[in-house]
N, C-alpha and C positions, 0 to 999 in steps of 0.2 A: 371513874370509880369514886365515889364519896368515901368521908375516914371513916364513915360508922361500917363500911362495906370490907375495909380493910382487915380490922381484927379478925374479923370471923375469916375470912380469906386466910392467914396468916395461922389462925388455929388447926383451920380444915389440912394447912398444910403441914402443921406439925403432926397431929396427930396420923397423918397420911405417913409420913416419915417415921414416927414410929413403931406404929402397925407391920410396914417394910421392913422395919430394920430387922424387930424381932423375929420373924418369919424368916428372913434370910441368915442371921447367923447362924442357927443350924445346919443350918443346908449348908452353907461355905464349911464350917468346920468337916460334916460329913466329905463333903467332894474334894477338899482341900487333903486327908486322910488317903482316898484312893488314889490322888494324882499324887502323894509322896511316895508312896510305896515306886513308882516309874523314878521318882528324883533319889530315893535312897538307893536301888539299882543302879542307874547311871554314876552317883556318888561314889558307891563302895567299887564299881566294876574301873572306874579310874583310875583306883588305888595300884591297881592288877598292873594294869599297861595300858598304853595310848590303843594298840587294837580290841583289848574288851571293852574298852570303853565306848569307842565307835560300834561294835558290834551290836552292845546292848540298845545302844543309843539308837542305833539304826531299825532295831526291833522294836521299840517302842514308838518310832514313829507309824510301825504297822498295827500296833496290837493297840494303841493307846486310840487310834479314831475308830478303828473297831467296836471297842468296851464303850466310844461314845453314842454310837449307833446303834447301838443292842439297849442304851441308857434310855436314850430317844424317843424308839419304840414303844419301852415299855413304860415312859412316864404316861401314856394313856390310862394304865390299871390307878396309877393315883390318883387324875382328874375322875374316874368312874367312880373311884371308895370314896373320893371327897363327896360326890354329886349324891351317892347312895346315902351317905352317911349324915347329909345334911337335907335330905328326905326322912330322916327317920325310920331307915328302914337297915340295920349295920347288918341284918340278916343275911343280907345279898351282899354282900361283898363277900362272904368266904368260898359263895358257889364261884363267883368272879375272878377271886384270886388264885382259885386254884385251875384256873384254864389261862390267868397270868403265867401260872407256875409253868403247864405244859410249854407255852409259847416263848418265855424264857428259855427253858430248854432245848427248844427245836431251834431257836436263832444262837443259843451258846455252842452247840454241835455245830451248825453252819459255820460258826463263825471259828471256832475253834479250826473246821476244816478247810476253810479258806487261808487260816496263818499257817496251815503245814504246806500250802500247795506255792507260797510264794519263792520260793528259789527261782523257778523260769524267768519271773521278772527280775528279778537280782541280776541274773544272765543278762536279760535284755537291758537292762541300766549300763550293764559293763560293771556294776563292783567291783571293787579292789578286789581279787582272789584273795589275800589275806582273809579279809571279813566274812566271808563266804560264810565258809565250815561254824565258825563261832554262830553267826548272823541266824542261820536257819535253824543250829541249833535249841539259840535261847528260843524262839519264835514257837517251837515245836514243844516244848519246855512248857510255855508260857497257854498255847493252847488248850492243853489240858483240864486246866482252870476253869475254861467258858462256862460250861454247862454249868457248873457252881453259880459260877456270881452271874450269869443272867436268870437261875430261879432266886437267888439271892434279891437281883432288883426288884422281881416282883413281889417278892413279900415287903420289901421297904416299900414298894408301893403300897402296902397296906397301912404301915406305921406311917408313912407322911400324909396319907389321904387321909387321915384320923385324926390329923396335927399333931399327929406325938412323933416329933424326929427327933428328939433323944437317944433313940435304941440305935438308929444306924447311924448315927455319931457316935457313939459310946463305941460299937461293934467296930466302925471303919477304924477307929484310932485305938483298938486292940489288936485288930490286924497289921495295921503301920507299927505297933512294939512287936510283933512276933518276927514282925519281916527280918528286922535288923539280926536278931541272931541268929535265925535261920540262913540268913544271907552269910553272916560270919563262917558260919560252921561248912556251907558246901562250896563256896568261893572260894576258902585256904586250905578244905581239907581237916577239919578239927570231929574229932570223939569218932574217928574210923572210919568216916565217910571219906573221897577221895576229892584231891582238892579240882573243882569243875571250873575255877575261871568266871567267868560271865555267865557262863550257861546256868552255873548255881542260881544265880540270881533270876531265872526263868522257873525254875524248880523253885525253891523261895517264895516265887509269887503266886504257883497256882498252889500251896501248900496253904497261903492266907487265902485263897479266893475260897476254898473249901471247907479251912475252918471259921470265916465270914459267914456260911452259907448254914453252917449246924450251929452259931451260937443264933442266930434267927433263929431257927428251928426251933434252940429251944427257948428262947424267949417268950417268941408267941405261945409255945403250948403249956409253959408256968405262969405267966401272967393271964388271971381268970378276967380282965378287962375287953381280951380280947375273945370270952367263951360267946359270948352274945354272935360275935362275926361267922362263928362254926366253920371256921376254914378246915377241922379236922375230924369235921361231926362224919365223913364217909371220901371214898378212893371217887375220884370222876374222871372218865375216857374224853379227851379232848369234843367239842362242840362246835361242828365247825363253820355254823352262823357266827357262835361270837369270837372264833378265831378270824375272818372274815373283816368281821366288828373292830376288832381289835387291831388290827393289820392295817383297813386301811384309816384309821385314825390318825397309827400312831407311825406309817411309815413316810412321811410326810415330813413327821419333825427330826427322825433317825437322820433319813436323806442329807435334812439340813445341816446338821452338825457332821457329818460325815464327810457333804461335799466340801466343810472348809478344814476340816482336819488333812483329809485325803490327799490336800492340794499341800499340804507341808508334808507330809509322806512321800508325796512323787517329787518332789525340790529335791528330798534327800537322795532322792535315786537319780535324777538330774545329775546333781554333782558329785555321785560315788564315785563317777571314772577322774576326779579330780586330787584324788587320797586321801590317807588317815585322817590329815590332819585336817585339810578340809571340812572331811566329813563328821570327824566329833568336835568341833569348832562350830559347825552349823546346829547339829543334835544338840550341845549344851546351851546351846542361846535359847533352843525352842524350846529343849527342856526346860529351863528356868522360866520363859513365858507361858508354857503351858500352866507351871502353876499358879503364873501369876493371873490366867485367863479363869481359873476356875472360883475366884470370888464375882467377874462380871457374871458368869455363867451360872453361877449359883444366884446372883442378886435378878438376873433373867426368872429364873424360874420362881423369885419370888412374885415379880413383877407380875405372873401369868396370873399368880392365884387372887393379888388385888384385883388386878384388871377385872379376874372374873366374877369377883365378888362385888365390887363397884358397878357395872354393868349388869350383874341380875340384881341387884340392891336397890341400886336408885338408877338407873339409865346411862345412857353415851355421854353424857356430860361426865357424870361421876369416871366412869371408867377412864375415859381420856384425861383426866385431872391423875387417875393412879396413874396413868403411864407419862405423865407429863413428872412428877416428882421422883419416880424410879431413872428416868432418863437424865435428871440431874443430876441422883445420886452418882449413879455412873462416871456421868462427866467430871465429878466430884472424885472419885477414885480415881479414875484415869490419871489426871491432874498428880495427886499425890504418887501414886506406879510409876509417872514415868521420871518424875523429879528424883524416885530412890532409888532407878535403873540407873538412869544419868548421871547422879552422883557418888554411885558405888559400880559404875562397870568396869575399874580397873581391878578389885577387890573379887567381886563375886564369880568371875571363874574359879580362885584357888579353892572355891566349894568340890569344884568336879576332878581339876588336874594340876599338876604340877610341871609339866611339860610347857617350855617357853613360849613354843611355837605355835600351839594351841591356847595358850592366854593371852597372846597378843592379837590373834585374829578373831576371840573370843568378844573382848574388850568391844572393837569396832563394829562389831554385827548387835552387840547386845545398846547400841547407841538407835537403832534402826527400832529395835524390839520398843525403845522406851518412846520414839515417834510414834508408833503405829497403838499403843492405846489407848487413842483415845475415838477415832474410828472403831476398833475394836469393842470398845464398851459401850458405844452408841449402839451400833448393830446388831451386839446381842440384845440388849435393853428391847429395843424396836423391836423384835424377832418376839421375845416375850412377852411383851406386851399384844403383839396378833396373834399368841396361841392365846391372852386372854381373851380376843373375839373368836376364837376359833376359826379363823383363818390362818392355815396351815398350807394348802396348795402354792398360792402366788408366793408365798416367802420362800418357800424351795425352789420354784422356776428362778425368783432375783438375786437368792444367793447364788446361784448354780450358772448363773450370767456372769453375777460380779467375781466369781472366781476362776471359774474354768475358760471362761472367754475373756475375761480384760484381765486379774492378777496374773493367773498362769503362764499365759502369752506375755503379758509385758515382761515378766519375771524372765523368760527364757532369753527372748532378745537382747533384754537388760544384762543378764548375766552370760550367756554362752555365745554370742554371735557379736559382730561389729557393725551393724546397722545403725545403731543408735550410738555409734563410739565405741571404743577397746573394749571387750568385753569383761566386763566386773566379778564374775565368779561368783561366790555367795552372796557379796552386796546388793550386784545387782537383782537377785531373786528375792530378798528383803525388800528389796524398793519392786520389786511388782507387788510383792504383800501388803504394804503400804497402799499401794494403788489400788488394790481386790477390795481391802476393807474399806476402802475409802468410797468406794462405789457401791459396796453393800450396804452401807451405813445411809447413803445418800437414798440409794430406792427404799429403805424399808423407812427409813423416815415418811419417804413419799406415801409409801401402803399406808402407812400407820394414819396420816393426814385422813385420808381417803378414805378409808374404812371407818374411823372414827369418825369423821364429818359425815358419812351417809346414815351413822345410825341415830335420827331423827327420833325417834319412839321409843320410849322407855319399854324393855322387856324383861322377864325373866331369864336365867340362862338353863333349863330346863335339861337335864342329862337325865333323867329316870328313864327317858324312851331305849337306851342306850341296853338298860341292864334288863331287860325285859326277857329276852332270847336265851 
């Protein structure tokens, strides 16, 4: 490389860096919003007792990879509004959004009735009987909500594929203030409601997922920016070419984030026959990195829209350049996350409990959380970056390897069996997540190699075929 080759190199990468950044602080602020609404639950349900705490805790390890599965799905409506809309043509997006809307719907009912139906497996884990009654309760509480915030997502698919995420940042962090005193009020029992415990805090949440869902409403239909889109120019009966269209695009990427959430959901059911304290000691480690996961996860989905815009722009060189500076950023955060895990893990349980014996085994697990991001933020990085080639299939077959066949398995011998030494308990199942990510992170690196080495030929990245039907 000659130094005259340099500057421009070193501009292409700031400006690449800040393009990224902008793009992604909304999004983190938004998603950062939805994953508090689960940490102020967990938080206030603490307050209660060492059992709501666990209970809630344990609920949202079902309901929280749920809502990221139904998120999954439906980021396909934004990549379409984007593709539409950078056509010149914002007409089509409102016939589009509103077959979003149905399909929202139809997966928040699903999904809604899959968290009522999870007691048998709670049996089958063994749960502490304690947790039971509370556990199924919030869960059933909490379902209720679905249908809201999955037509909800599809309308922020419309505001992000437009590039205006201000509204569902504004709206998600109007819902994270409502939560808190709603939470107050049916958790203790205040202004004649009766006092619900943990449960409250399931009511609570589907109470913001609904009013989430009507301040979109009425955003879109006061602000005339969005008249041109005609999302409410007439009522449409589902379509079901482009539910079809829409399905298999986007369940692909659900799958993905699914199969790595799922796999901390079934740990938690792992070690319920181990007790309370186990089990909200494990729930508040994951609580706290769940949110600390949703600034990679959000810096992911900025990653896709560079990629995809560098790649219909200027060709595979460009796009492999976005994803090469998004993958530092990452590593760049990780770095800083785990240095604040590790130097504040004796501190940041008294966020959840005040129970001794849950902040000491607390401490120790959240030591494991502060290793494990930086595989962690690789992997979604790389993950984002192949929804910006639109390669979505093989990243679900290699996540769904490196979880279910190498973390899960290690996790269980590592913690429940003495195959590999005395059996570790929670640690050990940390250290198979360690190992899951660490091997997610390794293949999709590999994909990303691959996929972007073969694209040889500059293209467009042409989505109008998409909205055609």
């Amino acid at each position: 490389m000659t130094i005259r080759e340099t500057p421009s190199r070193w501009r292409r990468s700031v400006t690449e860096l800040r393009a990224l950044i902008w793009l992604a602080l909304p999004i983190i602020a938004a998603q950062l919003s939805h994953t508090l609404i689960g940490f102020v639950d967990t938080a206030m349900a603490g307050r209660v007792s060492a059992v709501d705490l666990a209970a809630v805790a344990l609920g949202n390890s079902f309901w929280v990879p749920t809502f990221l599965f139904l998120t999954g799905v439906l980021m396909i409506v934004t990549s379409k509004v984007a593709a539409s809309n950078g056509a010149g043509r914002p007409a089509d997006t409102g016939p589009l959004v509103r077959q979003g809307l149905w399909l929202g719907l139809c997966l928040g009912i699903l999904s809604g009735l899959a968290l009522c139906a999870v007691e048998p497996i709670l049996y089958w884990a063994q749960i502490d009987p304690v947790l039971m009654p509370k556990t199924v309760a919030y869960l059933r509480a909490v379902a209720l909500g679905f249908p809201a915030i999955g037509m909800y997502q599809a309308l922020r698919g419309l505001t992000d594929g437009l590039s205006r995420t201000k509204p569902s940042m504004v709206i998600g962090f109007l819902g994270l203030i409502l939560n808190v005193p709603v939470n107050y009020i049916l958790i203790y029992g205040k202004l004649g409601f009766p006092a619900m415990g943990g449960v409250g805090c399931g009511v609570a949440t589907t109470v913001v997922m609904w009013f989430m869902l009507g301040c979109m409403l009425v955003y879109l239909k006061r602000t005339r920016i969005y008249d041109a889109c005609r999302l409410f120019e007439r009522f449409e009966w589902p379509r079901w070419s482009v539910q079809r269209n829409l399905l298999g695009l986007g369940l692909p990427i659900g799958i993905s984030l699914f199969s790595e959430t799922s796999m901390f959901a079934l740990i938690a059911l792992l070690i319920g026959s181990l007790g309370a304290v186990v089990v909200a000691s494990h729930q508040v480690t994951l609580n706290f990195s769940s949110l600390v996961f949703m600034v990679p996860f959000s810096l992911g989905l900025a990653i896709t829209v560079r990629v995809g815009h560098n790649l219909g722009m200027q060709g595979a060189r460009a796009g492999l350049f976005a994803a090469k500076v998004g993958i530092a950023v990452a590593l760049l955060f990780a770095t800083l996350a785990a240095c604040f895990i590790y130097l504040l893990a004796d501190v940041l349980p008294y966020i959840y409990t005040n129970d001794p014996q849950v902040l000491a085994l607390t401490t120790s697990l959240l030591l494991y959380a502060a290793l494990y991001q930086f595989s962690d933020s690789v992997q979604v990085a790389c993950a984002g970056a192949l929804r910006g080639y639109q390669d979505t299939r093989i990243p679900m077959l290699l996540t769904m390897i490196a979880y279910w066949l190498i973390g899960l398995p290690s996790g269980y011998v590592l913690g429940l069996t003495d195959l590999w030494g005395p059996a570790e308990g929670p640690a050990g199942f940390w250290k198979g997540l360690i190992i899951g990510l660490t091997a997610a992170a390794l293949f999709l690196s590999i994909r990303l190699a691959v996929v972007g080495g073969r694209r040889k030929r500059n293209f467009p990245l042409d989505s109008s075929h998409l909205l055609r039907k």
